[in-house]
LUMROKE-700985 format. One record per atom (N, C-alpha, C): residue number from 1; x, y, z; atom name. Coordinates in Angstrom, 3 decimals. Layout:
 pos     east    north       up site
 NUM        X        Y        Z   CA
...
END
This chain:
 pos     east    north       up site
   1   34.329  125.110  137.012    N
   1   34.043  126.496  137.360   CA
   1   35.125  127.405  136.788    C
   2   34.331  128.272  136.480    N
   2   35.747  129.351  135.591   CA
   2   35.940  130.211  136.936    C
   3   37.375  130.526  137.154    N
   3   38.070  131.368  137.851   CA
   3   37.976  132.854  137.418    C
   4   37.735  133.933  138.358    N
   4   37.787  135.272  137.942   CA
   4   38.633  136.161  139.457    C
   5   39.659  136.764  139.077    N
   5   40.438  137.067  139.921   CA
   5   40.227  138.535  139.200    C
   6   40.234  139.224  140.843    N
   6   40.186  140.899  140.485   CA
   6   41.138  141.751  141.366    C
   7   42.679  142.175  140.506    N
   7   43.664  142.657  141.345   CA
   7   43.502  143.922  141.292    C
   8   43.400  144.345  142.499    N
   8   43.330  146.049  142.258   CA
   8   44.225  146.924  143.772    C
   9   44.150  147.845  143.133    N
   9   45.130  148.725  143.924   CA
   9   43.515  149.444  144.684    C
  10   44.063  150.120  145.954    N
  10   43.140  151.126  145.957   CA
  10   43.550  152.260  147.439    C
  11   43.815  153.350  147.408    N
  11   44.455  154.491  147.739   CA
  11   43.775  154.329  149.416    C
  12   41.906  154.946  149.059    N
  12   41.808  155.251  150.204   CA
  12   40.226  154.512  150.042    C
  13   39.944  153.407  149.502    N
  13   38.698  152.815  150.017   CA
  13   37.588  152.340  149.038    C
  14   37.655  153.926  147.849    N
  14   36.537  153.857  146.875   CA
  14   36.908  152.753  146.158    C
  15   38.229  152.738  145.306    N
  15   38.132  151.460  144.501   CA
  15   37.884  150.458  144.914    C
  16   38.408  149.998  146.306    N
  16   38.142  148.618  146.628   CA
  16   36.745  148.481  146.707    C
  17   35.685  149.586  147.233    N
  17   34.127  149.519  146.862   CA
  17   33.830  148.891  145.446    C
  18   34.399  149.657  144.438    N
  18   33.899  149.504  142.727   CA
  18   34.682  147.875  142.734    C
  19   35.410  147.506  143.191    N
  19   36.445  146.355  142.948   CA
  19   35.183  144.862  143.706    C
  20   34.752  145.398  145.189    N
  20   34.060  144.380  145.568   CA
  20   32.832  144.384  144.438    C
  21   32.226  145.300  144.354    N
  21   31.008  145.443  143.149   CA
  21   31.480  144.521  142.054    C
  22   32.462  144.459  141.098    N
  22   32.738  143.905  140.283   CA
  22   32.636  141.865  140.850    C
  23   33.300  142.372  142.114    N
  23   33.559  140.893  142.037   CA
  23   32.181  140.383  142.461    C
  24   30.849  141.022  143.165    N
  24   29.966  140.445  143.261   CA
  24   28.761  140.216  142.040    C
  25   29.287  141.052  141.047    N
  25   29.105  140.601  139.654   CA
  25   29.590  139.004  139.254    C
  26   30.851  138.918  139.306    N
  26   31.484  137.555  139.177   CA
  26   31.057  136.143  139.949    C
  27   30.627  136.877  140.979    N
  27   29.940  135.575  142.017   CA
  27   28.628  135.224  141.961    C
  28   28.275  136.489  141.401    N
  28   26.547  135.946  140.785   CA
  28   26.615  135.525  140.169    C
  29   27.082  135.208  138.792    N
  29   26.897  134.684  137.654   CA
  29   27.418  132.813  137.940    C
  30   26.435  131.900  137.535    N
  30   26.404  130.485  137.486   CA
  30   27.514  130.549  136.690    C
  31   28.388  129.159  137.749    N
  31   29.479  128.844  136.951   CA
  31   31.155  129.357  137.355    C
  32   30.945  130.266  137.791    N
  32   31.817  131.382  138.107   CA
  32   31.949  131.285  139.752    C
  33   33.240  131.072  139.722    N
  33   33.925  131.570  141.295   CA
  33   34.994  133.177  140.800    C
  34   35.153  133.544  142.155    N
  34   35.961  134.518  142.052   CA
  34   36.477  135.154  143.301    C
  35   37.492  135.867  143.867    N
  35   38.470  136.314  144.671   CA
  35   38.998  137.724  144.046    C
  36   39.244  138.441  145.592    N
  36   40.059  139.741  145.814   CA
  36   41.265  139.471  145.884    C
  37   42.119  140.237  144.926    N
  37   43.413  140.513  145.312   CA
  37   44.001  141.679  145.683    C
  38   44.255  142.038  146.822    N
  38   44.409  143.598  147.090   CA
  38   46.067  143.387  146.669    C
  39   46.123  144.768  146.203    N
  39   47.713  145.186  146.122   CA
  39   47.654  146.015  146.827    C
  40   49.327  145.788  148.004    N
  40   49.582  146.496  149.272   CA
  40   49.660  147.917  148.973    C
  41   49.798  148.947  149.748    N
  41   50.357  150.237  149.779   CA
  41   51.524  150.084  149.641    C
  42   52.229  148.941  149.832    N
  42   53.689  148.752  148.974   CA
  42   53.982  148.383  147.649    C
  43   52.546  148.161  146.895    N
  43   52.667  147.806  145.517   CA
  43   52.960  146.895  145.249    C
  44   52.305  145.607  146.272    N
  44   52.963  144.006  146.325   CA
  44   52.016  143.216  145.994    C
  45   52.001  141.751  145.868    N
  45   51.013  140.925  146.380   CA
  45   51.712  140.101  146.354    C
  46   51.262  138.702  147.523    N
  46   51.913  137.668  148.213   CA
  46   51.984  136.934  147.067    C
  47   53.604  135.660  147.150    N
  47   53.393  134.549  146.404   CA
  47   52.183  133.409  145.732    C
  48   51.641  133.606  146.772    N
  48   50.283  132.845  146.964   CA
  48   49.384  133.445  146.166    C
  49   49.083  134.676  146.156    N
  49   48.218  135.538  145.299   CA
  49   48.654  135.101  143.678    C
  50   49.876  135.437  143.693    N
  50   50.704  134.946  142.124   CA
  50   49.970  133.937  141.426    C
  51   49.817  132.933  142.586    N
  51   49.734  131.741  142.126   CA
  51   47.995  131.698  141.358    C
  52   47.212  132.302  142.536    N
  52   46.040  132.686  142.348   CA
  52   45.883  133.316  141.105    C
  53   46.187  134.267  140.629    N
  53   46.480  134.498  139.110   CA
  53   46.279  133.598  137.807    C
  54   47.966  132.816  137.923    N
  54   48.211  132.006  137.331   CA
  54   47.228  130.941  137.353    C
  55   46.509  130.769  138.334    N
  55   45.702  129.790  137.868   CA
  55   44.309  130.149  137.610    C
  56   43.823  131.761  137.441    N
  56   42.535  132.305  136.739   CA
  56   42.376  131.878  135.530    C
  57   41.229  132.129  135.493    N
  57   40.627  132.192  133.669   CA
  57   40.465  133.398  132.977    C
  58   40.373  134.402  134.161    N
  58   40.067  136.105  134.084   CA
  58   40.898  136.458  134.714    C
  59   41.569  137.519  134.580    N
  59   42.197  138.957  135.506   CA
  59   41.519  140.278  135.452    C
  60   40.693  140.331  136.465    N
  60   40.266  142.056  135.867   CA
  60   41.022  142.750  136.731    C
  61   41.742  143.689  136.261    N
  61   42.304  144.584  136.890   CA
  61   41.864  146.026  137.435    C
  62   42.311  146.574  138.780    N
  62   41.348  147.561  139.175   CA
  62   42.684  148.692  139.561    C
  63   42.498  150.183  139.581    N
  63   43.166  151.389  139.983   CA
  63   42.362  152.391  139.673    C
  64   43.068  153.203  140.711    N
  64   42.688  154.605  140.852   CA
  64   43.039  155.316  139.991    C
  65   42.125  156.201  139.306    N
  65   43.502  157.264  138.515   CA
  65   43.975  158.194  139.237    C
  66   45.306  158.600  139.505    N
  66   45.608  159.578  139.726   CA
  66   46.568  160.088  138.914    C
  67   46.435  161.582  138.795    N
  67   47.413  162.282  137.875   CA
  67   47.642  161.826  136.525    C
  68   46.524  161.173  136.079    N
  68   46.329  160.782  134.560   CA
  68   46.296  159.515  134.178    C
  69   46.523  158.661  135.468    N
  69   47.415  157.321  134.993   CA
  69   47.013  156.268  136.421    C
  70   47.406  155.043  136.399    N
  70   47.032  154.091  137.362   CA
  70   48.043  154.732  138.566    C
  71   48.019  154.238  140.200    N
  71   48.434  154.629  141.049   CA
  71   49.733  154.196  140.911    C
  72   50.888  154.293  141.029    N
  72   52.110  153.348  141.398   CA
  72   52.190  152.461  141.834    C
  73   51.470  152.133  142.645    N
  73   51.175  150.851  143.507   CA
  73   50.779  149.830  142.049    C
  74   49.717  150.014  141.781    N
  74   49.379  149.906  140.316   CA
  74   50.378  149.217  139.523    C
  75   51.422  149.885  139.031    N
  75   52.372  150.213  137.913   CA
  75   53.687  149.556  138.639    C
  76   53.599  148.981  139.832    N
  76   55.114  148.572  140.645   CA
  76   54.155  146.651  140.643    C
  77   53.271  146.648  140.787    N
  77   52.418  145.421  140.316   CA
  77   52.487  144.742  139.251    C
  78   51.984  145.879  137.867    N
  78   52.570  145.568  136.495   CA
  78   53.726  145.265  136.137    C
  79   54.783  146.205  136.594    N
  79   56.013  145.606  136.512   CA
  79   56.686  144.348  136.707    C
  80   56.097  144.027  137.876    N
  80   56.631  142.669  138.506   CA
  80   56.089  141.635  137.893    C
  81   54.818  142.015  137.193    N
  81   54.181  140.823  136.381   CA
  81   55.321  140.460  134.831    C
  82   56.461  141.038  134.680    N
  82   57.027  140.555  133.626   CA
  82   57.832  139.355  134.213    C
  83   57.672  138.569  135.173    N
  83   57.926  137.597  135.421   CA
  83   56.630  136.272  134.878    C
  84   55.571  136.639  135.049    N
  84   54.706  135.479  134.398   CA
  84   54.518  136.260  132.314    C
  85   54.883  137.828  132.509    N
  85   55.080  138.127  131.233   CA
  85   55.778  137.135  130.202    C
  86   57.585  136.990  131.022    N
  86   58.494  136.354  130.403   CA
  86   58.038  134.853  129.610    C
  87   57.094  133.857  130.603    N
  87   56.619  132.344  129.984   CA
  87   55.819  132.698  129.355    C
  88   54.747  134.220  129.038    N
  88   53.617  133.809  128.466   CA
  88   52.684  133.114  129.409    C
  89   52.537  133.274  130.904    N
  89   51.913  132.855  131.436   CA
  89   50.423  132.977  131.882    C
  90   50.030  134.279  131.337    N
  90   48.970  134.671  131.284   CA
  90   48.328  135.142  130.111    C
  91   49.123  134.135  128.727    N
  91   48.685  134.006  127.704   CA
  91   47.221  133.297  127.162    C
  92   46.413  134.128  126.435    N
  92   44.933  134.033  126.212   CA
  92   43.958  134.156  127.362    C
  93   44.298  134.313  128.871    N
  93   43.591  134.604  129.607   CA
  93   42.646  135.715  129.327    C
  94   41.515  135.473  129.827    N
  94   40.444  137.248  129.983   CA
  94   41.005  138.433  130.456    C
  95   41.146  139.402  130.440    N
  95   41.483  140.491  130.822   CA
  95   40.235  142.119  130.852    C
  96   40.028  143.029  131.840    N
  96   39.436  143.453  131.863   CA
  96   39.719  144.084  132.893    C
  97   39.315  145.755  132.728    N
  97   39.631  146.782  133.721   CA
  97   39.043  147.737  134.455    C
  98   38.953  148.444  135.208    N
  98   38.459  149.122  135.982   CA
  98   38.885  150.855  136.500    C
  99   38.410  151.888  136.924    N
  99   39.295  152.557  137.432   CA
  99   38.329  153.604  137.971    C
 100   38.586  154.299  138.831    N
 100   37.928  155.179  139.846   CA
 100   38.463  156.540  139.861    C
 101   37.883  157.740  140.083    N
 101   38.767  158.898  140.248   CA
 101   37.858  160.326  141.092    C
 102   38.247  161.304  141.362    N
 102   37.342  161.916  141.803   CA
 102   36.677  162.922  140.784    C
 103   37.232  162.845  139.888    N
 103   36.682  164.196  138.683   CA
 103   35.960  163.296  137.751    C
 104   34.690  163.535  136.945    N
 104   34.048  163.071  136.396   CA
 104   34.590  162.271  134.800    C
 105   35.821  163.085  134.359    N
 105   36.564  162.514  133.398   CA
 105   37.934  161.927  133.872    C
 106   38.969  162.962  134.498    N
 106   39.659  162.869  135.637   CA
 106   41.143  161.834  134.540    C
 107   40.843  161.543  133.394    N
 107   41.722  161.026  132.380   CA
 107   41.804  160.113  132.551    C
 108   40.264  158.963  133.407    N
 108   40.430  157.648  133.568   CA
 108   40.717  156.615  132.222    C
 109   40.251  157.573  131.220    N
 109   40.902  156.541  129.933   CA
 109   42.035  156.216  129.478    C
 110   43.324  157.059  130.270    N
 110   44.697  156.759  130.568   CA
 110   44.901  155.790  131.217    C
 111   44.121  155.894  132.123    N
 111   44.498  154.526  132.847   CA
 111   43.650  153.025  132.252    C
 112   42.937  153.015  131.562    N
 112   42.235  152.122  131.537   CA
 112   43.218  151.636  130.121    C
 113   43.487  152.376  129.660    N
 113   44.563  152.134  128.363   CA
 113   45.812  151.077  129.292    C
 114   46.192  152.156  129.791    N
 114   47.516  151.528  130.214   CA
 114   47.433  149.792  130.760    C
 115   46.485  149.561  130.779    N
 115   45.803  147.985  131.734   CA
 115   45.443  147.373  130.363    C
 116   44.766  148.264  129.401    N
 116   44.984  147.337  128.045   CA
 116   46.282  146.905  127.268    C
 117   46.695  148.136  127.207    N
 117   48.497  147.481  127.125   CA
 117   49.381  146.992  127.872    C
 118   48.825  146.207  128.830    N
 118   49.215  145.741  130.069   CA
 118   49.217  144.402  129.469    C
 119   47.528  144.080  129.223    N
 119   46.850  142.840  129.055   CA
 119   47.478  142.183  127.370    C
 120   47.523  143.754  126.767    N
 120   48.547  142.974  125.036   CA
 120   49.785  142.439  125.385    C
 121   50.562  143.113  126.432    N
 121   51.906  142.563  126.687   CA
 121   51.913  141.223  127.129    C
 122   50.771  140.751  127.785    N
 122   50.764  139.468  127.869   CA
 122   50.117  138.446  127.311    C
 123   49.332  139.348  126.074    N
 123   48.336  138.415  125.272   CA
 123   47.340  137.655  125.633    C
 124   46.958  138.646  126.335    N
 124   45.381  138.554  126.997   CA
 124   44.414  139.065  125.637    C
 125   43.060  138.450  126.294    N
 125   42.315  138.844  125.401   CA
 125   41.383  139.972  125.779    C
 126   41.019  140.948  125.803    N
 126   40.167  141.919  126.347   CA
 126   39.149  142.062  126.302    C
 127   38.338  142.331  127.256    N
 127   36.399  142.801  127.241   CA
 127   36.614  143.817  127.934    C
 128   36.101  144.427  126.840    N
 128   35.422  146.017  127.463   CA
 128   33.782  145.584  128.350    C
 129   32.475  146.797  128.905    N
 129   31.780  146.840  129.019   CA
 129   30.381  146.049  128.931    C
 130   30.523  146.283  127.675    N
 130   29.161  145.940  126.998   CA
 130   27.890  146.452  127.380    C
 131   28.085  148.070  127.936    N
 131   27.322  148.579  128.463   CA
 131   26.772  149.754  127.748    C
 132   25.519  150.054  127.380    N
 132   25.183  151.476  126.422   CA
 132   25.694  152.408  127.519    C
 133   25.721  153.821  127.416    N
 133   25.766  154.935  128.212   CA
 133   24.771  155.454  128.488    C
 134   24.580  156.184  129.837    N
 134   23.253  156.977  129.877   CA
 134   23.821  158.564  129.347    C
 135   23.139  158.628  128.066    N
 135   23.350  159.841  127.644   CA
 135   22.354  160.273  126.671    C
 136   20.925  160.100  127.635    N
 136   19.809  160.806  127.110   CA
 136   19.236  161.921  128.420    C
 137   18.438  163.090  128.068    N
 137   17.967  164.117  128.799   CA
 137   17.648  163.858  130.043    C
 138   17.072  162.459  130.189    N
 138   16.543  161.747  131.356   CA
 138   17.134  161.381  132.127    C
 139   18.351  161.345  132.121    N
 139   19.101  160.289  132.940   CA
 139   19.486  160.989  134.225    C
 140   19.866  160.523  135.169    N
 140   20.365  160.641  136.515   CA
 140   21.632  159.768  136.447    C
 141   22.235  160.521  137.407    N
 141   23.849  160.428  138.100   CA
 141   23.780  159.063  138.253    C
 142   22.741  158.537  139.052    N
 142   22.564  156.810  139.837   CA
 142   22.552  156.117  138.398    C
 143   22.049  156.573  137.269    N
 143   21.761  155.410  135.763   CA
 143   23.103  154.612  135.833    C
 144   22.847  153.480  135.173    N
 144   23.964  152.618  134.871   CA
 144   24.748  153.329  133.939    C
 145   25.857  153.032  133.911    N
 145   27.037  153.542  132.571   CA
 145   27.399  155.164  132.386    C
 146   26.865  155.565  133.530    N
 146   26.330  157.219  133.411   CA
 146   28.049  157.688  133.093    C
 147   28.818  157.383  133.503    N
 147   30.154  157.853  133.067   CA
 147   30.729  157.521  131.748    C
 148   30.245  156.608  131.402    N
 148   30.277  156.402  129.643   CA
 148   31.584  155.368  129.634    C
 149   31.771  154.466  130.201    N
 149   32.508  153.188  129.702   CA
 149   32.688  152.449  128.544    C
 150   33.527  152.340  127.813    N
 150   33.119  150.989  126.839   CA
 150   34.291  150.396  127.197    C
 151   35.435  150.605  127.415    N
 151   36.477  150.113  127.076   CA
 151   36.868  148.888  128.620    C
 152   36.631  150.019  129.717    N
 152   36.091  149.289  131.029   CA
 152   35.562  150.294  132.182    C
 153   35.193  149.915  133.038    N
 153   33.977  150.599  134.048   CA
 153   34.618  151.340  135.022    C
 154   33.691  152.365  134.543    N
 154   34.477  153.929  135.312   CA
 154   33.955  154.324  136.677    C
 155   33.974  154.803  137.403    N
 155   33.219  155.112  138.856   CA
 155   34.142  156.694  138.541    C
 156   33.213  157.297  139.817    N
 156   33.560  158.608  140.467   CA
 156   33.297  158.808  141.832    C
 157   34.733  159.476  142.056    N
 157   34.191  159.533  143.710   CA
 157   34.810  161.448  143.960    C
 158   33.938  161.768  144.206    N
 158   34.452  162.997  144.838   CA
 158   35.650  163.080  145.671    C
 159   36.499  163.933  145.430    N
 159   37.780  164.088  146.947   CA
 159   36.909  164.448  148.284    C
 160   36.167  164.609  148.199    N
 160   35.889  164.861  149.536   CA
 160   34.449  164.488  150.252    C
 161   34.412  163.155  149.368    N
 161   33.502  162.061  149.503   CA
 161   33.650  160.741  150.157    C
 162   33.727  160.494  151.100    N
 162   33.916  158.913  152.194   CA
 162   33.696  157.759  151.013    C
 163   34.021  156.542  151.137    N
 163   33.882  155.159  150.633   CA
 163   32.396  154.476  150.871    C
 164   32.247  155.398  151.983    N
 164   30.469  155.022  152.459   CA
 164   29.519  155.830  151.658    C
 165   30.516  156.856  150.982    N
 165   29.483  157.587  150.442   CA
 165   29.653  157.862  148.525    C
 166   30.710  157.544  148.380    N
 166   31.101  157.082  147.513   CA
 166   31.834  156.044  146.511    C
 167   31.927  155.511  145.507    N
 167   31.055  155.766  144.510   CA
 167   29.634  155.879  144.749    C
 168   29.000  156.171  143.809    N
 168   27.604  156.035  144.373   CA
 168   26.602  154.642  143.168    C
 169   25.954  154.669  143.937    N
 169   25.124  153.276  143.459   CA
 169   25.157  152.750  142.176    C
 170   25.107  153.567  141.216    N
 170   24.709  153.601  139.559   CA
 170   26.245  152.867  139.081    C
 171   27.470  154.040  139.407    N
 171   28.629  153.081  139.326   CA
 171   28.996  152.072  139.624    C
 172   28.221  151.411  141.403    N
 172   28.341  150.071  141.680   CA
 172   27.618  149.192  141.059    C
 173   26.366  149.395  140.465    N
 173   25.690  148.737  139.638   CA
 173   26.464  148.491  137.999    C
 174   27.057  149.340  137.236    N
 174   28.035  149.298  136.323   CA
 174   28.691  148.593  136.871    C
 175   29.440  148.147  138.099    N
 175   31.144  147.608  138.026   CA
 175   30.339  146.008  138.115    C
 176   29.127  146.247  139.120    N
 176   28.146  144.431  139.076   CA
 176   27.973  143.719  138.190    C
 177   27.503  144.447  136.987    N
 177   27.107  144.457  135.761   CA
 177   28.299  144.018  134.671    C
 178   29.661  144.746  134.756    N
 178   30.915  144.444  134.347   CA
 178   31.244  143.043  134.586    C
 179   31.139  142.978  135.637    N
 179   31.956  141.449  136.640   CA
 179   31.439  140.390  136.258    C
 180   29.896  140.650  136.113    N
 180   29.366  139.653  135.837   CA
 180   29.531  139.716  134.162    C
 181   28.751  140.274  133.146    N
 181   30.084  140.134  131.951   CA
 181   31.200  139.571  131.822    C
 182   32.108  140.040  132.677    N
 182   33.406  139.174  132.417   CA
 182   33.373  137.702  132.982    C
 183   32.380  137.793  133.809    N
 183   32.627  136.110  134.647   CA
 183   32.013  134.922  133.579    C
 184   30.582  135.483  132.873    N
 184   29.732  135.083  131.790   CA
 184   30.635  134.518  130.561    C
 185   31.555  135.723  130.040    N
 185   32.427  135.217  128.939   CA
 185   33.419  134.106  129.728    C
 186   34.088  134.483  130.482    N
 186   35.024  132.753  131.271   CA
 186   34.276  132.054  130.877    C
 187   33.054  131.838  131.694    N
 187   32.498  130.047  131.972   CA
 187   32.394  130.038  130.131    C
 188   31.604  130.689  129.383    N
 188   31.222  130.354  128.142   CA
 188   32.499  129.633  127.685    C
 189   33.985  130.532  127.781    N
 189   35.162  130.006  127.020   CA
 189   36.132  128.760  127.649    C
 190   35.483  128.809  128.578    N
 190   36.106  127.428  129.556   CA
 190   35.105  126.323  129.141    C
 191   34.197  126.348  128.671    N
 191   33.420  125.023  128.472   CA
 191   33.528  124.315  127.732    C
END
């Protein structure tokens, strides 16, 4: 079974929504196990989690954008990863990202960058999407990809939108859709 581990930060609720979406992407797909890793409001995760990592086939990584860029929590996570950085320990693993915000552009491609040069520093290999965009006359807010992903899967949540009420469906269907993508390429490259 290929391993798919999904570490994500998340402020006040929405990401961890887009984050479970992803991972129930990963659990659908034959072949594929997969696990939450929350990073604390202290910007931590347990030894044990580490380990959980280290022994994936995938890392997709998940944050909020705020103020242009992943949360701190986020970025105090990354940091600490230059300890499995240093062996190359999460060398050729999958890599793949995520990120949530309340403004419809909101500069989530800052952050989704920063998780790609996250994933080069450790010589990961990256999957974007693989998702078209909905960006014909027809489309509705709920369409898949409606935020226009390629690189990795975007959600929106209004500031002054609940976790119950946001993201809304179309994005959770994108992050399902993602997860399972990324879980699909594991098993293929583990076999």
């Amino acid at each position: 079974m290929a391993q798919v581990s999904v570490v994500f930060h998340s402020g006040y609720g929405h990401t961890k929504k887009q984050a479970e979406a992803v991972l129930a992407g990963v659990i659908g797909t034959q072949g594929a196990i997969g696990q939450l890793v929350a990073i604390s409001a202290e910007g931590l995760i347990t030894d044990a989690e580490w380990e959980i990592l280290l022994a994936s086939d995938a890392i997709i990584f998940g944050a909020p954008t705020y103020m242009g860029g992943p949360s701190w929590q986020f970025k105090r996570f990354a940091d600490a990863s230059s300890k499995p950085w240093f062996g190359q320990a999460w060398k050729d693993k999958i890599a793949a990202g995520f990120t949530n915000s309340a403004s419809m552009n909101g500069d989530k491609f800052s952050t989704i960058q920063y998780m790609i040069t996250l994933a080069m520093q450790h010589s990961m290999v990256w999957i974007g999407t693989g998702l078209m965009p909905s960006n014909y006359k027809a489309a509705t807010r709920n369409d898949v990809n409606y935020v226009a992903g390629f690189s990795g899967a975007l959600a929106t949540s209004p500031s002054d939108a609940s976790p119950d009420e946001a993201p809304l469906p179309g994005d959770l269907e994108t992050a399902r859709l993602f997860g399972a993508r990324v879980a699909a390429y594991a098993v293929k490259t583990r076999g």
